[in-house]
FIVO-243707 format. One record per residue (C-alpha): residue number from 1; residue in one letter; x, y, z. Coordinates in steps of 0.25 Angstrom, whole numbers. Layout:
N
   nr  rest   east  north     up
  NUM     A      X      Y      Z
...
This chain:
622
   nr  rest   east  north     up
    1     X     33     -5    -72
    2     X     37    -20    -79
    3     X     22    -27    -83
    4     X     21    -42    -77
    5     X     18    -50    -90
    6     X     12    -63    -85
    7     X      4    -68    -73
    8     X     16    -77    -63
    9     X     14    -92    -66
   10     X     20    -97    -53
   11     X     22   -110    -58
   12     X     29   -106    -69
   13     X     39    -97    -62
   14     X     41   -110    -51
   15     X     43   -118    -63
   16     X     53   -107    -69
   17     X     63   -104    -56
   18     X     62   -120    -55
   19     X     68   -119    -69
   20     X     79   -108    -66
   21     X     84   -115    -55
   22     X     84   -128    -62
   23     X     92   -120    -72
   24     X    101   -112    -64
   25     X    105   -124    -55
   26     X    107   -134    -64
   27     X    112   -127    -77
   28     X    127   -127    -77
   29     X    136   -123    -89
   30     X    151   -120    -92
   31     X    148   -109    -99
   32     X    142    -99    -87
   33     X    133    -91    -96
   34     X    121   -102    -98
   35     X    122   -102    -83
   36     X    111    -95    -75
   37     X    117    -82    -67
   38     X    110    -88    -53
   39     X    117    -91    -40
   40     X    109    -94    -29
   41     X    114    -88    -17
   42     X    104    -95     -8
   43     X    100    -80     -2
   44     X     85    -77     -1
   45     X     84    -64    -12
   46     X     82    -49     -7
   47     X     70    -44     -7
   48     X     62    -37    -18
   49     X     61    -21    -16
   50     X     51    -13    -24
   51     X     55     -4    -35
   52     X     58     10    -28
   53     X     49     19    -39
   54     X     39     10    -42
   55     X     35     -3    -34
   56     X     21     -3    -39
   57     X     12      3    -47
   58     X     -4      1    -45
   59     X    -13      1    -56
   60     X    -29      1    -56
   61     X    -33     -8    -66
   62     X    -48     -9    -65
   63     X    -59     -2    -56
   64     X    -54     -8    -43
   65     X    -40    -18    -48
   66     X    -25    -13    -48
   67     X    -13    -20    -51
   68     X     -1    -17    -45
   69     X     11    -18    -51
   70     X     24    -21    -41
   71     X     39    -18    -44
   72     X     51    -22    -38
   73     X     66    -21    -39
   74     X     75    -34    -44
   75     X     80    -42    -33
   76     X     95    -45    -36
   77     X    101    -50    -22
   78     X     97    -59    -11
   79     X     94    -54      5
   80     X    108    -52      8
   81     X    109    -40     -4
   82     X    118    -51    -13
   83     X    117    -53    -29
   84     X    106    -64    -31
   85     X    102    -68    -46
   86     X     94    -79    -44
   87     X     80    -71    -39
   88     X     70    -77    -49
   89     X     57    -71    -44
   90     X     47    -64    -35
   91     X     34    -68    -26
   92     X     25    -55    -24
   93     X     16    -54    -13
   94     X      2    -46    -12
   95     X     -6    -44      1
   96     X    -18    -36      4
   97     X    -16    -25     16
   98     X    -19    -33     27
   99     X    -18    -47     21
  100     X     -8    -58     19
  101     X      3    -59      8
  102     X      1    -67     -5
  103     X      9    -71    -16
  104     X      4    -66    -27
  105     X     16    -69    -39
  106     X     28    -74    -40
  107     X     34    -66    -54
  108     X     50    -67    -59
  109     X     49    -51    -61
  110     X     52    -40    -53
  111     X     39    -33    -55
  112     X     23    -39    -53
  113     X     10    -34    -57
  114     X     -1    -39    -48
  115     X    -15    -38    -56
  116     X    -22    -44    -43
  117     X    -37    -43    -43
  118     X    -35    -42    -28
  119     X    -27    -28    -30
  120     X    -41    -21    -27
  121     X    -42     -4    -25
  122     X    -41      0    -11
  123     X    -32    -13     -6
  124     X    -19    -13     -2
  125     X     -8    -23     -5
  126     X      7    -26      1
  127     X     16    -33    -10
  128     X     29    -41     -8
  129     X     38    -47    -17
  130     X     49    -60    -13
  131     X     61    -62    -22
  132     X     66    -78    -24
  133     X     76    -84    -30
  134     X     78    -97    -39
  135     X     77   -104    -26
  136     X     65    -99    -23
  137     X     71    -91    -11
  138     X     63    -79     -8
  139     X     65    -66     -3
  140     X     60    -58      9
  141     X     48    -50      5
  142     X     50    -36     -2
  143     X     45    -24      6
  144     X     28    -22      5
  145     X     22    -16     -6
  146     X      9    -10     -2
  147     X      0     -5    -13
  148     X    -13      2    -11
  149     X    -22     -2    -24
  150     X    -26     14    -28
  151     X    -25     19    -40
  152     X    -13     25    -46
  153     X    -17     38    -54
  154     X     -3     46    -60
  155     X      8     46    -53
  156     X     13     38    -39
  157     X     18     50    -28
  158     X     32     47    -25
  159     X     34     42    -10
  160     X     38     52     -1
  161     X     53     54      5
  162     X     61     57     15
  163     X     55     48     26
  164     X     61     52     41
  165     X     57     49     53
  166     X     58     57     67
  167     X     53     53     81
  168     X     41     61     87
  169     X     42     67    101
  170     X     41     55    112
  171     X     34     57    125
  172     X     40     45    130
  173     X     56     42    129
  174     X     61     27    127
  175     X     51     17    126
  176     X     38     23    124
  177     X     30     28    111
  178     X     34     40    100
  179     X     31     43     88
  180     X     39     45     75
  181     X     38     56     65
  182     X     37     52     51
  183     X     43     61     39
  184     X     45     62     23
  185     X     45     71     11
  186     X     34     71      3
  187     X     35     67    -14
  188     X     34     79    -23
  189     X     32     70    -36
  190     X     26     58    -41
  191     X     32     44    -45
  192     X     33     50    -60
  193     X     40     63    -56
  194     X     27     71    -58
  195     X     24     81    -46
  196     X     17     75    -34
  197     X      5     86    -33
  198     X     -6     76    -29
  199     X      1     70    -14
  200     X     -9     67     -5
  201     X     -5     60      6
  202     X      5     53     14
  203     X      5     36     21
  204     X     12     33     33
  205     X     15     18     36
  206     X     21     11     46
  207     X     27     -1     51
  208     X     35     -6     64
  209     X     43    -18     58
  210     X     35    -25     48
  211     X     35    -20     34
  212     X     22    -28     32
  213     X     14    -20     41
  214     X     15     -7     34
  215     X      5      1     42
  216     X     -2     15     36
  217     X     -1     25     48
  218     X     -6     38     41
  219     X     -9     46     29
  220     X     -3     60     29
  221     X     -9     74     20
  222     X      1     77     10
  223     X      9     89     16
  224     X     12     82     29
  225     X     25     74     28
  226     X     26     71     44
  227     X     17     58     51
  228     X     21     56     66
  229     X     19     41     69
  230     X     15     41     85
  231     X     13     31     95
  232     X     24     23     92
  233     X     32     14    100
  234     X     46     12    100
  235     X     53      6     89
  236     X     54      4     72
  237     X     45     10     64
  238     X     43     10     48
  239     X     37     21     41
  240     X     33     22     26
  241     X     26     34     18
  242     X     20     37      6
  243     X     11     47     -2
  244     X     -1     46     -9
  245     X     -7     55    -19
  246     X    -21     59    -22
  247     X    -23     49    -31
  248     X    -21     38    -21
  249     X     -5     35    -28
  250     X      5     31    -17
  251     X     18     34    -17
  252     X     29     23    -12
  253     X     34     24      2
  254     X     44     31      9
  255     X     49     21     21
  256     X     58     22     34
  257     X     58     19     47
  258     X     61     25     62
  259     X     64     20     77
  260     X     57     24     87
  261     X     68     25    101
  262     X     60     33    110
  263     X     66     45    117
  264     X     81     45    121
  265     X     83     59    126
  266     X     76     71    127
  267     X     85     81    121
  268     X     82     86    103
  269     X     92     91     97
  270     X     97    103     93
  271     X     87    112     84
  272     X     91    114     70
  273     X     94    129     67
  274     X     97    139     54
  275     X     85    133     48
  276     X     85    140     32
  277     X     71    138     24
  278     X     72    141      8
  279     X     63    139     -5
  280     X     49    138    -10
  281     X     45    126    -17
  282     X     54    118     -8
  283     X     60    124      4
  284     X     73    121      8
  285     X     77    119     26
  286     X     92    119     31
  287     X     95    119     46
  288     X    106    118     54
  289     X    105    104     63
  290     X    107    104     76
  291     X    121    100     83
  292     X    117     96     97
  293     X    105     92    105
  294     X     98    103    112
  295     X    105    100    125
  296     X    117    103    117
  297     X    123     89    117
  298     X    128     81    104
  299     X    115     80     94
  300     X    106     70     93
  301     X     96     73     81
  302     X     88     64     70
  303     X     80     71     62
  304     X     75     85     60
  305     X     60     91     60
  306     X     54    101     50
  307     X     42    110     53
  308     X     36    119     44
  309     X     25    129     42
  310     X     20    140     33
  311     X     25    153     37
  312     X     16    163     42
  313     X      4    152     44
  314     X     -2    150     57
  315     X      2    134     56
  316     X     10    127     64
  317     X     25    119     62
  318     X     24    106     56
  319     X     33     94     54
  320     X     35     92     39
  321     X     48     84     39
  322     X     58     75     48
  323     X     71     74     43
  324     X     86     69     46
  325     X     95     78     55
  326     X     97     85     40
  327     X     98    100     38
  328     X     90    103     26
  329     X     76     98     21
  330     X     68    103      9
  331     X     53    105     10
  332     X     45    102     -2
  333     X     31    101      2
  334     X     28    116      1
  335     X     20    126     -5
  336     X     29    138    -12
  337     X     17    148     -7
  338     X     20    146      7
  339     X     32    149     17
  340     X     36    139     27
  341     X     42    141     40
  342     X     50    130     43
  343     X     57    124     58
  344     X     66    112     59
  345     X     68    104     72
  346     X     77     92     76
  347     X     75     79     83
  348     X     80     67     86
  349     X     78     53     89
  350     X     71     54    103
  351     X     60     64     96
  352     X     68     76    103
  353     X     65     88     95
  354     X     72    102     95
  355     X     67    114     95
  356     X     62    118     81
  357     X     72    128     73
  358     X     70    142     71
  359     X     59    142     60
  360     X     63    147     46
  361     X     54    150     32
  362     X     57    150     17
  363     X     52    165     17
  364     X     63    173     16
  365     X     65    185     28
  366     X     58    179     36
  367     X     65    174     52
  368     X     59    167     65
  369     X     63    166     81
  370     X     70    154     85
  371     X     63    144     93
  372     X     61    147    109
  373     X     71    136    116
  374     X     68    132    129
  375     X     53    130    130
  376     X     49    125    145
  377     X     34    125    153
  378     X     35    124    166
  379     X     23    125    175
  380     X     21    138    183
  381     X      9    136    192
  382     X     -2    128    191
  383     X     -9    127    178
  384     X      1    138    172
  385     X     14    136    165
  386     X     25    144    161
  387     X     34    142    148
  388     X     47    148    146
  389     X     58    148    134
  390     X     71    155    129
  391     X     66    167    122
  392     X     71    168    106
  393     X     80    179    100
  394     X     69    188     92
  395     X     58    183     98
  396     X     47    194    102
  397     X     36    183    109
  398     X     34    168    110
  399     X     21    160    105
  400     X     17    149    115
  401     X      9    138    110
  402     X      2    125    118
  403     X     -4    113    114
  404     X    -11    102    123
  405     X     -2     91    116
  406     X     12     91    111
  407     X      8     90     98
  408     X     -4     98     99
  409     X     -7    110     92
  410     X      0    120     98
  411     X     -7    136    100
  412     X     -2    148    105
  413     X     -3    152    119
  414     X      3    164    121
  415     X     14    173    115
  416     X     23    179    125
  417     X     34    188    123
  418     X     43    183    133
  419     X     49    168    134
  420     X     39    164    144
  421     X     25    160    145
  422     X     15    154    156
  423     X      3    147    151
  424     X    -10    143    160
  425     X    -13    128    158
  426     X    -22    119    162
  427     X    -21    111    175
  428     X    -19     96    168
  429     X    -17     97    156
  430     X     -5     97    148
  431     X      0    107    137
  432     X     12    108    127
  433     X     18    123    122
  434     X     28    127    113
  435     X     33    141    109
  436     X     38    150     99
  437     X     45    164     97
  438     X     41    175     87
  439     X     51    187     83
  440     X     47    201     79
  441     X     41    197     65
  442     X     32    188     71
  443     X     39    176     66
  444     X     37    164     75
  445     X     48    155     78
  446     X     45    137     79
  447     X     39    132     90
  448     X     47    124    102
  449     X     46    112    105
  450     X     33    111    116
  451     X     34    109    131
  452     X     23    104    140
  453     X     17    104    154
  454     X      4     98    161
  455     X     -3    108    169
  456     X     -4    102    183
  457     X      5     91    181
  458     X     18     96    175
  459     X     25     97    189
  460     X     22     81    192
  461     X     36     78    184
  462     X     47     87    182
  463     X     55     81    171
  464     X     67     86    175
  465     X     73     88    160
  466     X     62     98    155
  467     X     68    107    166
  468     X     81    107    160
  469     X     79    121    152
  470     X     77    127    166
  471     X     89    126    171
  472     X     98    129    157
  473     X     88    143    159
  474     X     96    144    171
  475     X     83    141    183
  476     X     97    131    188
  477     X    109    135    196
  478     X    121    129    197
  479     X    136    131    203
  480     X    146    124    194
  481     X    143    119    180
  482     X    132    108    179
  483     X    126     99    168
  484     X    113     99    165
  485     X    105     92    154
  486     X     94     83    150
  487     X     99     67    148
  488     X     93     55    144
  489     X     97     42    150
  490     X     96     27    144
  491     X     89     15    146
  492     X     83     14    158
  493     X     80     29    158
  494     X     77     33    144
  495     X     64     38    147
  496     X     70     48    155
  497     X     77     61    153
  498     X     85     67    165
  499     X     89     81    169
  500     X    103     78    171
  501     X    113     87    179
  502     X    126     85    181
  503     X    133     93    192
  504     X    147     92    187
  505     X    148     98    172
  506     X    160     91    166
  507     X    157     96    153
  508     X    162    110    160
  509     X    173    106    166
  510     X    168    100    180
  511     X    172     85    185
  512     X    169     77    197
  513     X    183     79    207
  514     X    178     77    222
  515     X    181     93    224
  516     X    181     98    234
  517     X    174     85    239
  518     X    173     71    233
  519     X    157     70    228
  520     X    155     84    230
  521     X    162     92    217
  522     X    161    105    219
  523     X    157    105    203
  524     X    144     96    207
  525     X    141    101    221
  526     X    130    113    221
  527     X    127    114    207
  528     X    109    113    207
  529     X    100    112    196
  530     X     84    116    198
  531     X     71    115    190
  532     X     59    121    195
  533     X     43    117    193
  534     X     31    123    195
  535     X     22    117    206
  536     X      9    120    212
  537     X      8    119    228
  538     X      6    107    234
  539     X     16     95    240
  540     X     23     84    230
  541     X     31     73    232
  542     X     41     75    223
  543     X     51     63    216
  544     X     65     68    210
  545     X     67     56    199
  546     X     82     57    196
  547     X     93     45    192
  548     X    101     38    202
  549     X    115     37    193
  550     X    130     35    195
  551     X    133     49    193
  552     X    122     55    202
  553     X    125     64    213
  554     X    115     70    224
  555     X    109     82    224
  556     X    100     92    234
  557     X     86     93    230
  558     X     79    108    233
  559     X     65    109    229
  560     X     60    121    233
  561     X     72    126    238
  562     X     70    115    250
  563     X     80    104    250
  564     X     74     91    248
  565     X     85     81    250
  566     X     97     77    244
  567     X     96     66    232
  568     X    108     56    228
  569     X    105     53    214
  570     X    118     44    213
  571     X    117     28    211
  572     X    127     17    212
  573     X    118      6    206
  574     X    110      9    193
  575     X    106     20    187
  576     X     90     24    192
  577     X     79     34    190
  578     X     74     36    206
  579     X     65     47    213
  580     X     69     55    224
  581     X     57     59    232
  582     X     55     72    239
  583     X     42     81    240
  584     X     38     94    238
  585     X     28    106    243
  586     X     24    117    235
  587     X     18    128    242
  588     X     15    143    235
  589     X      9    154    242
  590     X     -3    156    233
  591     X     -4    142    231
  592     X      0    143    217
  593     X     14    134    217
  594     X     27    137    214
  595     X     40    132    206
  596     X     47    123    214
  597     X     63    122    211
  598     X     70    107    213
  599     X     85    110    215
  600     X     96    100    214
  601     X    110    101    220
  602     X    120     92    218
  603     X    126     90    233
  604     X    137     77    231
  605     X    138     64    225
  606     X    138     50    229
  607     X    152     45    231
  608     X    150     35    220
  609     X    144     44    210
  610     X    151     47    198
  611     X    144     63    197
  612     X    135     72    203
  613     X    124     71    191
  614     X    108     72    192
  615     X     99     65    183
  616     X     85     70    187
  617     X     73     64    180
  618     X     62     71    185
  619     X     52     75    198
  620     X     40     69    200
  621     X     30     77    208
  622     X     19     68    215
């Protein structure tokens, strides 16, 4: 670091532009060499940006004084990124955390050591630096140093790397609250090259728009890498993180930023397969991406997920990385005396997570089941649920885990052999479950993604779109080919997903022809789809929310086998979510309830309707 030699006369420097621009004005001359080189361009000069390696360096100087020496690269070009050869100085500004700025020099250099008595252990201090030009223009601020006075014992950690961001799992879609998943790679060495063996911690800040309210939102242990930032509302959000050693050194920081949208759809994509774990002091992961979203439509993907823990150690999964849809990631934070068991998921920008891969280890011979697919929870009676799922080539038994919150610790419950399970719960409260499949060796597989229910409540709303695993398991009928699939539909209705189902399958051949008569296609007419619910005994009014669209038909409604109406989902004007009443008894011999099936049947459609669809929303029972 260059040593300032005198202390700033700011008279004598006013006195001294005055004087080149005097000179460089006024001075003309055949001969171009006894010329000064300045043009002013009447352009506002860029502004400073600080030295990548070393911007400052703190230095205890007594008992409780520092002095803080501050670097900064050359300015050479004006706001617009053009040549400029007439910047002739810079003003440096210093402000207490909290406080407001002060001009505290002005120096022609393009470095400045601040001896301040005010530079007290403990304090904290933001610097700036402005740039002008011989005609006294001035630049816009350079970005906020902030120093903490501590002192600097050996070597500065380097700043961590690979920042990268990934949206947690909203509740809400659209316009509510989320949170947002924050990730980097920690440094291995110091600023001199020498080993980083003394990492303590990591910093977290924030800020939503203004660089100058940098605020510090956590401090994680070294070994985490992972900080999800919750309770966030929609929009912008900039994120910087650094490490600090146990002498109290700081690293510089590692910046970036991420946009909150909320959810667009409720469908992750594709899980990631052929994961390959290899090494010791670094262990190397490839995957194979995804190519399509899990309803098997074009892929929609952002990022990918890392979860780790040591093999054959009763821990569970944890994130240690976010990254770029990439295929490969090396692990460096790792102890060669360990094996690690490692499974990759994928996400995309709605917080939409698959299904983790199948799990894979650096310890060679060593194999696991796949993860179950197909995890619901429906309710069976009162206070009793019952959980089914595909079962797993080379699984022997399942482990079925439960928490009271979704991201809750999870034990285990039970351990069937079969791909079922029911569960006694209790009236009113709510519980999450995930499960996993074991093979002969005793090997466990990942864990699914969880599913939930409420004990007493869970039959008030039947989101139609949880049930579409139902009917791909074949609990649905149909005559002719048929479209079924879960869809998310814009502004008005992005808080919403829909089970939509489309009569007429044009993607298998069928079309709309007015055989054998006009609005009744013989490829629409008859074909049903049904979803069935728990309920106990007793008498509900029941509200089937669908949308009223262009391309609606009308369909039948049998609940219970008993038909309840028929229901013209078909609008001419615009495009609305409306309830269509009916009610409902449920009435069991021992008293107990019973599953109660809604059956849809397309019957026709309106004359001025474009197809024979359904978009059905839910079913509210009051």
């Amino acid at each position: 670091m260059k040593e300032f030699v005198r202390k700033h006369n700011y008279l004598f420097l006013s006195l001294f532009v005055f004087t080149l621009m005097v000179f460089a004005g006024c001075t003309e001359s055949k001969n171009s060499s006894s010329v000064i080189p300045w043009s002013d361009d009447g352009v506002e000069p860029n502004n400073p940006t600080w030295k990548i390696d070393t911007p400052f360096v703190v230095q205890k100087m007594t008992e409780q004084f520092y002095q803080v020496t501050l670097d900064w690269n050359p300015v050479t070009t004006n706001k617009y990124d053009q040549a400029k050869k007439n910047i002739v100085g810079f003003y440096i500004f210093r402000r207490r955390e909290g406080g407001a700025d002060k001009k505290i020099a002005t120096t022609t250099d393009d470095y400045y050591i601040d001896k301040s008595s005010e530079l007290i252990e403990g304090e904290k201090f933001i610097y700036t630096v402005i740039a002008f030009d011989n005609m006294l223009r001035e630049s816009a601020p350079s970005a906020p140093q902030i120093i903490r006075l501590q002192a600097t014992t050996g070597s500065l950690p380097k700043p961590p790397a690979n920042i990268y961001f990934a949206p947690a799992r909203q509740t809400v879609f659209g316009m509510d609250r989320g949170s947002i998943i924050v990730s980097w790679d920690p440094p291995s060495q110091n600023t001199d090259g020498s080993p980083l063996d003394d990492l303590k911690e990591f910093e977290i800040e924030r800020h939503s728009g203004n660089i100058n309210e940098w605020q510090s939102i956590a401090k994680v242990p070294v070994g985490i890498n992972v900080f999800t930032d919750s309770n966030l509302v929609m929009g912008v959000y900039y994120y910087r993180v650094r490490c600090i050693d146990k002498q109290g050194n700081y690293s510089q920081y590692i910046d970036g930023s991420y946009t909150l949208m909320g959810k667009k759809d409720n469908v992750p994509p594709g899980t990631p397969t052929n994961l390959i774990v290899t090494g010791d002091a670094q262990i190397v992961l490839t995957w194979v991406k995804p190519d399509k979203d899990a309803d098997g439509k074009s892929l929609d993907i952002a990022g990918i997920k890392v979860y780790r823990k040591r093999l054959d150690v009763d821990e569970v999964y944890r994130l240690v990385k976010v990254l770029p849809p990439d295929t490969t990631w090396t692990d460096i934070d790792v102890n060669m005396d360990s094996y690690y068991q490692y499974a990759v998921s994928s996400f995309d920008d709605s917080g939409n997570e698959s299904r983790m891969s199948k799990p894979a280890t650096n310890k060679v011979g060593v194999d696991f089941p796949d993860t179950p697919a197909g995890l619901i929870v429906r309710m069976q009676a009162l206070g009793q649920v019952r959980l089914v799922w595909q079962p797993v080539v080379g699984a022997v038994s399942y482990r079925v885990y439960r928490a009271e919150f979704s991201d809750g610790v999870y034990a285990q419950i039970g351990q069937p052999l079969a791909y079922e399970f029911t569960n006694s719960i209790t009236v009113g409260k709510t519980y999450y479950y995930k499960i996993s499949a074991v093979n002969s060796t005793g090997r466990e597989g990942s864990l699914t993604n969880y599913v939930t229910v409420s004990g007493d409540v869970a039959y008030r709303t039947m989101e139609a779109e949880r049930h579409i695993l139902d009917v791909i398991r074949g609990t649905t009928a149909i005559n002719a080919p048929w479209k079924l699939e879960v869809r998310t539909l814009q502004f008005p209705f992005d808080g919403n997903s829909f089970l939509f189902f489309g009569p007429v399958d044009d993607e298998n051949g069928e079309s709309i022809t007015g055989s054998p008569f006009p609005n009744q296609d013989a490829t629409a007419v008859g074909d049903w789809f049904e979803i069935k619910q728990f309920f106990p005994d007793g008498v509900y009014n029941v509200d089937i929310w669908a949308l009223r669209t262009g391309d609606s038909g009308t369909y039948r409604l049998d609940i219970l086998s008993e038909n309840r109406g028929n229901y013209d989902f078909f609008t001419s004007g615009t495009m609305e979510l409306a309830p269509f009443t009916t009610n409902l008894r449920v009435s069991n011999i021992l008293g107990s309830g019973s599953d109660v099936a809604f059956r849809f049947t397309c019957l026709n459609k309106n004359a001025s309707s474009s197809n024979y669809n359904l978009y059905l929303d839910k079913i509210v029972i009051k």
